[in-house]
C-alpha positions in Angstrom: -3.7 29.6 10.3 -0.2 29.0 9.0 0.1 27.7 5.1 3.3 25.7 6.2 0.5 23.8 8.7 -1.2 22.3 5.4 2.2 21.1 3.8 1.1 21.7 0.5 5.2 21.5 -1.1 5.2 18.1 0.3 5.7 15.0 -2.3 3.5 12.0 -2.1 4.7 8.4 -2.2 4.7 7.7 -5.8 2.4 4.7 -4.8 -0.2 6.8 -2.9 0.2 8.7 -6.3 -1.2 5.4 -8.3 -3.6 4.6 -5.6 -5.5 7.6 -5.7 -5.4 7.8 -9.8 -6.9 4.2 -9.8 -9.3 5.5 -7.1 -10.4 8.5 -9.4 -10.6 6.8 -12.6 -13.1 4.0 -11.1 -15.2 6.7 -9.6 -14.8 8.1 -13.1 -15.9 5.2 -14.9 -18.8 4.2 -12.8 -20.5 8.0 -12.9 -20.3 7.5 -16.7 -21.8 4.6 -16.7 -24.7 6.0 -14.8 -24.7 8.6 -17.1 -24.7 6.5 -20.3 -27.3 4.3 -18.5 -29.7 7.1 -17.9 -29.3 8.5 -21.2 -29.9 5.3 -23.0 -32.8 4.7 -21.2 -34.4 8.5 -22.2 -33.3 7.2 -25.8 -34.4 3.8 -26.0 -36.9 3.6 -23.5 -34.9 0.6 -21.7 -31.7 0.5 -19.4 -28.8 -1.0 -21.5 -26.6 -2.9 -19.0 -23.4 -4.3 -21.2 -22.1 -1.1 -20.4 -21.5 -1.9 -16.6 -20.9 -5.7 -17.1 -17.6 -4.6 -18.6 -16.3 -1.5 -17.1 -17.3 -1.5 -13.6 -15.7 -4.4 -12.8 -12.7 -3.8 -14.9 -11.7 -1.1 -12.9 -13.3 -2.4 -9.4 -10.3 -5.0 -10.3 -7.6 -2.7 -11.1 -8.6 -0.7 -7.7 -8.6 -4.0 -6.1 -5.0 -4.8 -7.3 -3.4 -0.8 -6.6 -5.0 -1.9 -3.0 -3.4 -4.5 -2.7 -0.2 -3.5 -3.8 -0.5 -0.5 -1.6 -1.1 -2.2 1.6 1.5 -4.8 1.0 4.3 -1.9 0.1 3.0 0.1 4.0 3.5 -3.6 5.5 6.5 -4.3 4.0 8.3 -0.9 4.6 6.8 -1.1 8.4 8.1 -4.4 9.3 11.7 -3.1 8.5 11.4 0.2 10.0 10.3 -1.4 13.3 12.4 -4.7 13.0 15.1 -2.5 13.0 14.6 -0.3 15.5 13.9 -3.4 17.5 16.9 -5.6 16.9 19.4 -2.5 17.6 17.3 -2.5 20.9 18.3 -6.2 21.9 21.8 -5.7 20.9 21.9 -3.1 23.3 20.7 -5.1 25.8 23.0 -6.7 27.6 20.9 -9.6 29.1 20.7 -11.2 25.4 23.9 -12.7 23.7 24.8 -12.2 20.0 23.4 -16.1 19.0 20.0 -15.1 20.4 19.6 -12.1 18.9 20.7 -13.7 15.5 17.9 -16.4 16.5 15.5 -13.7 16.9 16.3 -11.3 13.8 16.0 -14.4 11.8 12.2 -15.4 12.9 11.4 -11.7 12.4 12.7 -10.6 9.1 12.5 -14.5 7.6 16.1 -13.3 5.8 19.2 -15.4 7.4 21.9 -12.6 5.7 20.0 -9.7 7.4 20.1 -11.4 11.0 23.7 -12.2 10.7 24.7 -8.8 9.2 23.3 -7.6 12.2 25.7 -9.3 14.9 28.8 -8.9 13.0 28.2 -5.3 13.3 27.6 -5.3 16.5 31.1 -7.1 17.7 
């Protein structure tokens, strides 16, 4: 097996980076809890819970949020790669005038400047 194959040089997206911390400090978190748990009952003879009712869920939200911001980033970044690609694509076409293609960027991206910036470099 080649090492190039594994493409260990490669940079990361700095917000995979941040999703993967978040990911690791919540797993973190919740195997210390357990850990505290477990020790506190050997100590005490009793489970002490305020331990989880703070952390866990502290964290479960900040992984929630990193999620969130994660997916909406991919989404974003998608829409335009692929918009894009398709819009050259229907100015190419020959069938579809420059107004309907303006029509159509402008339901896809939501952004009137985009669409028109689109047709005026087309002409």
């Amino acid at each position: 097996m080649d090492s190039n194959e594994y493409n260990f040089g490669r940079r990361h997206e700095f917000s995979k980076v941040i999703f993967w911390l978040v990911w690791l400090t919540n797993l973190i978190v919740i195997l210390f809890c357990g850990i505290m748990m477990v020790l506190s009952f050997q100590k005490n003879g009793y489970v002490d819970l305020s331990l989880m009712n703070v952390l866990i869920p502290s964290t479960a939200a900040e992984l929630a949020s990193a999620t969130g911001f994660y997916y909406w980033k991919t989404k974003t970044n998608n829409v335009y790669e692929y918009g894009e690609k398709f819009i050259i694509d229907l100015v190419n076409n020959e069938e579809i005038g420059p107004e309907q293609v303006t029509v159509i960027a402008q339901a896809f991206f939501n952004s009137s400047h985009l669409a028109n910036a689109t047709c005026k470099t087309t002409k």
